[in-house]
PAZAPA-4460 file (N, C-alpha, C; in steps of 0.05 Angstrom, whole numbers, plus 32768, in hexadecimal, padded with zeros to 4 digits):
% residues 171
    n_x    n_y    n_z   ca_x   ca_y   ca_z    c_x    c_y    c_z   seq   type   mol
   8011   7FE9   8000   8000   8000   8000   8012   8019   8000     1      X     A
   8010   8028   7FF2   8020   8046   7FEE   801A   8057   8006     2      X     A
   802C   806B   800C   8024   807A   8027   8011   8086   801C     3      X     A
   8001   8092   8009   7FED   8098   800B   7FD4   8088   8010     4      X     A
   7FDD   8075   8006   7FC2   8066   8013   7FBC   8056   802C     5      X     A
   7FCE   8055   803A   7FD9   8059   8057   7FD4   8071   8064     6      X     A
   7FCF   8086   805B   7FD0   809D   8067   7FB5   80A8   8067     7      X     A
   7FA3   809F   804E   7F7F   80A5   804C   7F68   8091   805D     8      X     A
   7F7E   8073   8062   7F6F   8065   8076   7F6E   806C   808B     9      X     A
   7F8D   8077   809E   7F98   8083   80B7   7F7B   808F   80B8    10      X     A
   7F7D   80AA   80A0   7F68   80BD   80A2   7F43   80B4   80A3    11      X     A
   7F40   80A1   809C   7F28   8093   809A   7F22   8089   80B6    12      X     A
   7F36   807C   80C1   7F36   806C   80E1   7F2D   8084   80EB    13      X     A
   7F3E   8099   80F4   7F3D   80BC   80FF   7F25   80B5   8101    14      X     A
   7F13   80BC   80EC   7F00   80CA   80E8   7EED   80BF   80F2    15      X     A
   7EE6   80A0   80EE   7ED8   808B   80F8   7ED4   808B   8116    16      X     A
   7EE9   808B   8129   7EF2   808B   813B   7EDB   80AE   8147    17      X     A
   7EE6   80C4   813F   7EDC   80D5   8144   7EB4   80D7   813F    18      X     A
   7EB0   80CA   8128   7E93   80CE   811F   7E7A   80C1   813C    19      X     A
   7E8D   80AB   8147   7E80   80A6   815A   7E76   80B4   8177    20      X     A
   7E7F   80C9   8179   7E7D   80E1   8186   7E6E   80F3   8181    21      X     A
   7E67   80F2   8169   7E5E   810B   815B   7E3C   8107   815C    22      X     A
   7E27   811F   8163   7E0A   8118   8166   7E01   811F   814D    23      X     A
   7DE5   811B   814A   7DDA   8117   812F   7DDC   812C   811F    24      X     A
   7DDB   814D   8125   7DDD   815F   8117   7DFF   815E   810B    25      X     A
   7E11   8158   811F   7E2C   815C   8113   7E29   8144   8100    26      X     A
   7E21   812E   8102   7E20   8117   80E5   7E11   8128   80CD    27      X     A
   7E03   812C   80CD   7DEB   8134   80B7   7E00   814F   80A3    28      X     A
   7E0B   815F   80B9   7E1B   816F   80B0   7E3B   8162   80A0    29      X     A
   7E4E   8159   80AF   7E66   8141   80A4   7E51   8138   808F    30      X     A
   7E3A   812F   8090   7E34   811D   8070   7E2E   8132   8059    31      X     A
   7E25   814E   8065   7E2B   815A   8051   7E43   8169   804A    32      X     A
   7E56   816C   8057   7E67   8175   804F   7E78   8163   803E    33      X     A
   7E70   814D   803D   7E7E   8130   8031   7E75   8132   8022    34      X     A
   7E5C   8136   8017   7E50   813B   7FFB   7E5A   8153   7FED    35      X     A
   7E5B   8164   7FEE   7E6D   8184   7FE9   7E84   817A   7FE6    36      X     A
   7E95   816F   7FF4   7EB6   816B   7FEC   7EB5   8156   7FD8    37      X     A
   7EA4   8146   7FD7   7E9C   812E   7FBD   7E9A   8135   7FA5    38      X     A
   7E88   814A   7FA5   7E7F   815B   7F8D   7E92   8172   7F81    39      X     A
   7EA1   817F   7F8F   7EB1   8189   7F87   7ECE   8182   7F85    40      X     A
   7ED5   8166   7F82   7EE4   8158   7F7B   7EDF   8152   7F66    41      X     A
   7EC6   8140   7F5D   7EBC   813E   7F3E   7EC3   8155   7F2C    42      X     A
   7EB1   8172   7F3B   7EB1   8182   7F2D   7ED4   818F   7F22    43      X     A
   7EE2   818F   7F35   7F02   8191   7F2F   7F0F   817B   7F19    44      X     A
   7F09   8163   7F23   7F14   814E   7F0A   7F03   8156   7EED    45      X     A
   7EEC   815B   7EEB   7EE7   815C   7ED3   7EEE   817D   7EC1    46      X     A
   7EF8   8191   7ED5   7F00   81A5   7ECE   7F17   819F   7EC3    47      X     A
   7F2F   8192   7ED7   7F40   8184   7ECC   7F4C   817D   7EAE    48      X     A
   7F31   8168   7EAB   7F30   8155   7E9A   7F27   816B   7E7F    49      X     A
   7F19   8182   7E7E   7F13   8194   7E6C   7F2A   81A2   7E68    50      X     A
   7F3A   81A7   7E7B   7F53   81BF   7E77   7F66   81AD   7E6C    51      X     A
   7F67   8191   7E68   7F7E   8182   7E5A   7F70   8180   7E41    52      X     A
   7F55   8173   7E38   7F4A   817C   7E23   7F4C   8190   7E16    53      X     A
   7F4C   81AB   7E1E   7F4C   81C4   7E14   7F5F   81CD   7E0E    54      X     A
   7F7E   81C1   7E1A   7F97   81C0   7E11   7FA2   81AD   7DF1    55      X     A
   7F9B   819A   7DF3   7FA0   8188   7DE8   7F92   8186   7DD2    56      X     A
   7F7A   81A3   7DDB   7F68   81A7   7DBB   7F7B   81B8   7DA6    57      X     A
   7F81   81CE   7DB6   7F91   81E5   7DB2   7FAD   81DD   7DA9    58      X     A
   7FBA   81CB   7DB0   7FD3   81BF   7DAB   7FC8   81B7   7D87    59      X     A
   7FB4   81A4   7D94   7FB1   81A0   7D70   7FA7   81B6   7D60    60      X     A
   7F99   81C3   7D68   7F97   81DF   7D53   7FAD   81EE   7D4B    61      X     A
   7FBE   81EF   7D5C   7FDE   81FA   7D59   7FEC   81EF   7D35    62      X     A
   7FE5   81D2   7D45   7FF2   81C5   7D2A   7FDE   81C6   7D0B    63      X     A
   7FC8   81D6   7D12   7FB6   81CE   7CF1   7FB8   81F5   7CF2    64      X     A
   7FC3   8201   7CFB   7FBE   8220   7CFD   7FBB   8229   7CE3    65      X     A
   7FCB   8221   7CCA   7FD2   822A   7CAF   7FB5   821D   7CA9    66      X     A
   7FAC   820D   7CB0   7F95   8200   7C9E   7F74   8213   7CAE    67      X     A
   7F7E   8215   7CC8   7F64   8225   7CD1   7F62   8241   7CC3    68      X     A
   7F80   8247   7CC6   7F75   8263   7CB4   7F70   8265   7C9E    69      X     A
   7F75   8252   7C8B   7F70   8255   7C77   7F50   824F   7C7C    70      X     A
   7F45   8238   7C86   7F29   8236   7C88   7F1E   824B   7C90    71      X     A
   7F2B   8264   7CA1   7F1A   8271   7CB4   7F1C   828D   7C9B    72      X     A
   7F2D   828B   7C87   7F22   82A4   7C70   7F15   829E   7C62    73      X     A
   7F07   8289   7C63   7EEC   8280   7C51   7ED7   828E   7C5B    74      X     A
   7EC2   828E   7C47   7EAD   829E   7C5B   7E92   828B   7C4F    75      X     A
   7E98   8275   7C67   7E86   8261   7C67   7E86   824E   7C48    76      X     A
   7E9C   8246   7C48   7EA4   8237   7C2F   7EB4   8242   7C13    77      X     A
   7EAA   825A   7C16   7EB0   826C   7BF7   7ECD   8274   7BFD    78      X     A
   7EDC   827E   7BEA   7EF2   8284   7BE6   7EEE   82AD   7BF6    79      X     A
   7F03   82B3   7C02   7F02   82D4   7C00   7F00   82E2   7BE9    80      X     A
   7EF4   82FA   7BEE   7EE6   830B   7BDB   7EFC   8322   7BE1    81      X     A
   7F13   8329   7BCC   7F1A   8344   7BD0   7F16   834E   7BBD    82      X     A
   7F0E   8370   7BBE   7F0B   8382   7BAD   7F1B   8399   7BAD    83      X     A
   7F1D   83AE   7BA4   7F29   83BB   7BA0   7F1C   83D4   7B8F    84      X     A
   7F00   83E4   7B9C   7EFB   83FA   7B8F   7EFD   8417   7B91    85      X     A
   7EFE   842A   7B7D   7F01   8448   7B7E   7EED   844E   7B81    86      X     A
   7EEA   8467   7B95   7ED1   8477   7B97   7ECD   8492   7B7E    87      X     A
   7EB1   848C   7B77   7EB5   849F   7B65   7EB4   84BE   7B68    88      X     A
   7EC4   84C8   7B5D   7ED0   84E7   7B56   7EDB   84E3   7B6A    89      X     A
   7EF6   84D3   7B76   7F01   84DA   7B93   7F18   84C7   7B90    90      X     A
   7F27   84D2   7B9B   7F3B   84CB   7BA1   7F48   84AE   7BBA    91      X     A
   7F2C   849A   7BC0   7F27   848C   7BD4   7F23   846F   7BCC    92      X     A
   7F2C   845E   7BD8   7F24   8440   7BCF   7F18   843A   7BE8    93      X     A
   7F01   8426   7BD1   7F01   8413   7BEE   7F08   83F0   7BEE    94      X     A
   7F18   83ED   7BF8   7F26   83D4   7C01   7F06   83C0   7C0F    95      X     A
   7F07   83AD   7BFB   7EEF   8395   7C05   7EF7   837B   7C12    96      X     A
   7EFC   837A   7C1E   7F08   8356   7C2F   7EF0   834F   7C31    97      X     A
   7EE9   8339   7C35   7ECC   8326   7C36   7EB9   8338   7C36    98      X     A
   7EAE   8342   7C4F   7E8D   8356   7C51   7E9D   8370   7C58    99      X     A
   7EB9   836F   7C5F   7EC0   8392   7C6B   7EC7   839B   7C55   100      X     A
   7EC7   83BA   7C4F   7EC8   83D1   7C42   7ED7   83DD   7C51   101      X     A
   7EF7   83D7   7C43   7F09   83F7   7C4F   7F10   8404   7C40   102      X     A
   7F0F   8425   7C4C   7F12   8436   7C38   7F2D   843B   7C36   103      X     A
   7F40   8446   7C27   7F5B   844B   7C23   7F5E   845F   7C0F   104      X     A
   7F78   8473   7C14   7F74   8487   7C02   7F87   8482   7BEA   105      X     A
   7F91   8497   7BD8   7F9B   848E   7BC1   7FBA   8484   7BC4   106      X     A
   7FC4   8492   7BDF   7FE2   848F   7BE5   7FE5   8473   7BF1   107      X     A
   7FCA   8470   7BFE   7FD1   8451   7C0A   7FD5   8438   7BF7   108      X     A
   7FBA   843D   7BDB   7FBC   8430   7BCB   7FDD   8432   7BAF   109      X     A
   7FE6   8445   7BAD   7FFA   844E   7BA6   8013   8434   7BBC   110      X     A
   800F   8439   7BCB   8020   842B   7BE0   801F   8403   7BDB   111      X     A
   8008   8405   7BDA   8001   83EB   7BD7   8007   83E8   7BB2   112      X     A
   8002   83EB   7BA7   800F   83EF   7B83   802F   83E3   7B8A   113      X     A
   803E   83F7   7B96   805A   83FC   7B95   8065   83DF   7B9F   114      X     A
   8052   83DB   7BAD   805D   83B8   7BC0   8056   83AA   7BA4   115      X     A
   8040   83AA   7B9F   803C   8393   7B91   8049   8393   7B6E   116      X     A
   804C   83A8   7B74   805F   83AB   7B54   807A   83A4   7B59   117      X     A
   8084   83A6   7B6E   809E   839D   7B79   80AB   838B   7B79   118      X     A
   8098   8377   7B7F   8093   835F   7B92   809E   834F   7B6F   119      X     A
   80A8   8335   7B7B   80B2   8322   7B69   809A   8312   7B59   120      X     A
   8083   8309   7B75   8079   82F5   7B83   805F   82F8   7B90   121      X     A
   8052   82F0   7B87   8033   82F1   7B9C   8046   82EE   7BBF   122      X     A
   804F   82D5   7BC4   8050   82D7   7BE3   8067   82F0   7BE2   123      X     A
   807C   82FA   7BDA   8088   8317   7BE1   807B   8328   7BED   124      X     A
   8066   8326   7BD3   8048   8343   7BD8   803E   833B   7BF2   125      X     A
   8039   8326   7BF6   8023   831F   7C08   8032   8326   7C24   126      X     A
   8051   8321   7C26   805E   8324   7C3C   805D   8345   7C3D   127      X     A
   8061   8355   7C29   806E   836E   7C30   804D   837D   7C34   128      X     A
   8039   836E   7C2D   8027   8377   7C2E   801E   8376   7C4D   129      X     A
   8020   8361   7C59   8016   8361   7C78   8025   8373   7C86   130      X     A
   8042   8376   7C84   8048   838D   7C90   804B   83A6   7C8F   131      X     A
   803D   83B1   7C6E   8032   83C8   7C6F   8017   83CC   7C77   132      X     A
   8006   83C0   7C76   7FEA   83BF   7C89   7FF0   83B6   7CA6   133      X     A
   8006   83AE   7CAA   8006   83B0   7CC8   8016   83C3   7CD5   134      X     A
   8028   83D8   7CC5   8032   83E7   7CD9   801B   83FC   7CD0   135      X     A
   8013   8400   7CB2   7FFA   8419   7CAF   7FDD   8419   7CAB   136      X     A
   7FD2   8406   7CAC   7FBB   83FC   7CB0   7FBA   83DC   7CBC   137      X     A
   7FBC   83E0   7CD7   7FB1   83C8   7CE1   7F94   83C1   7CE0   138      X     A
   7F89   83D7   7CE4   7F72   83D8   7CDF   7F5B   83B9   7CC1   139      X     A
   7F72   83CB   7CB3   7F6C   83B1   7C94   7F74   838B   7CA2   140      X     A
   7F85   838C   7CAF   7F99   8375   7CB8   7F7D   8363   7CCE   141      X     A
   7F75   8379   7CE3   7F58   836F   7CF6   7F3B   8367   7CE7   142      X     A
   7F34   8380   7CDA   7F1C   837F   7CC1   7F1B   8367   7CAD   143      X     A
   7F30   8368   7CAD   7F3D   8355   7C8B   7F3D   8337   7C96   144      X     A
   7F41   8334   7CAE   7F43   8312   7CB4   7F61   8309   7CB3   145      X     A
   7F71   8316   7CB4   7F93   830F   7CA3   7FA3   8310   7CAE   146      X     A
   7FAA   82F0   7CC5   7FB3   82E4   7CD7   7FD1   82E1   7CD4   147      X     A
   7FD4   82E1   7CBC   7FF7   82EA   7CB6   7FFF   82EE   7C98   148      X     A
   801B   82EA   7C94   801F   82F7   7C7A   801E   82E5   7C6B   149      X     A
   8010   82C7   7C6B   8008   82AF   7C5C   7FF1   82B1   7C50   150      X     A
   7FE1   82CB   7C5D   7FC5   82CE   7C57   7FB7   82C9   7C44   151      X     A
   7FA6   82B2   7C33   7F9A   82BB   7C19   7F89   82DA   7C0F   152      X     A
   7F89   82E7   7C2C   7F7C   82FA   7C1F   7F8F   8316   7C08   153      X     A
   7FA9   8310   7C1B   7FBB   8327   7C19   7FCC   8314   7BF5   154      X     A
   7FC3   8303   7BEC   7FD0   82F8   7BD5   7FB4   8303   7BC1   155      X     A
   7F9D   8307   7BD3   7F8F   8310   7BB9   7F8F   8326   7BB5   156      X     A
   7F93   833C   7BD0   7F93   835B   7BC5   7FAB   8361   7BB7   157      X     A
   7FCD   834E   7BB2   7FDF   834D   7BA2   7FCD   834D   7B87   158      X     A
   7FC5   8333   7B88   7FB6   832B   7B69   7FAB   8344   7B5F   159      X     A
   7F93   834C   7B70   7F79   8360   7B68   7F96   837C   7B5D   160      X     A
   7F9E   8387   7B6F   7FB6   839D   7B6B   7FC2   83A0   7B52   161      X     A
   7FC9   8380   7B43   7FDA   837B   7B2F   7FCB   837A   7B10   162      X     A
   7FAF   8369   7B16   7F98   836F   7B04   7F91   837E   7AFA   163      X     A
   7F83   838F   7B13   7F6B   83A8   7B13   7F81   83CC   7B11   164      X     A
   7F9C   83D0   7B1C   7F9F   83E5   7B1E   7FBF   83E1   7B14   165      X     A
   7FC9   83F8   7B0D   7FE3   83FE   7B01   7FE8   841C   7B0E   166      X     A
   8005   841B   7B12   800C   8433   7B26   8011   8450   7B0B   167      X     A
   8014   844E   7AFD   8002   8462   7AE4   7FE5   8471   7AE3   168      X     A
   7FE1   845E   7AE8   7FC1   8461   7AE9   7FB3   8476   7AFC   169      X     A
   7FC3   8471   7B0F   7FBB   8488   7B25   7FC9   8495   7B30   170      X     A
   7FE4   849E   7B29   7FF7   84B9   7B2C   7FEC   84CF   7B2B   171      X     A
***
């Protein structure tokens, strides 16, 4: 027998020993307090047993992270929607990621041209692109869904950039 279990009988004898002393209100009470320490033993082990679950969920989400995000820029199965429109008679775009509308002015878009004309490479763009929306519009980076510089969204506003606009065009 392990000293612990040597040591919960000791404590069992104790108690035994003592209960016989004890009148009917102090039993009724000991049996509930035995019930309370019962129950919140359960209740602890199965918290337990949730907080290793909830680890071991997370551990594995760790490892599928590239695949959640990519699932999590879907918008409910469909591929992302970027756009890329001018407001008319103005000097203003507005930037479309899934359902948000950001507006951006001509220097920002000018800015964004310059990367992507630069750029070798969709992922170049896409890298130099997250860290110009993250030191000057984070804003786009929160709105936009665009969890890093792997983003599919930030490979389409390269695409849309390269398609739709030419840095001529709007000097």
């Amino acid at each position: 027998m392990t000293s612990m279990g040597k040591e919960k009988k000791q404590i069992i004898q104790e108690i035994q020993n003592l209960l016989e002393r004890i009148d009917l209100d102090g039993l009724s009470f000991l049996k509930d307090q035995a019930s309370v320490l019962v129950y919140n033993q359960n209740v602890q082990k199965r918290n337990d047993e949730a907080t290793h679950k909830q680890a071991s969920e997370k551990s594995d989400q760790n490892k599928v992270s590239k695949e959640k995000e990519s699932k999590s820029e879907m918008d409910h199965g469909f591929s992302p929607v970027v756009t890329i429109e001018q407001v008319k008679k103005g000097k203003n775009f507005i930037l479309c990621i899934h359902h948000s509308r950001l507006f951006m002015d001509v220097d920002e878009i000018k800015a964004l041209l310059h990367i992507a004309d630069t750029a070798d490479n969709s992922k170049t763009a896409s890298s130099r692109l997250y860290r110009w929306f993250k030191k000057e519009r984070n804003d786009i980076i929160i709105d936009g869904n665009i969890r890093s510089s792997e983003s599919r969204v930030l490979s389409l506003i390269y695409q849309e950039l390269i398609d739709n606009f030419s840095m001529n065009t709007h000097s």
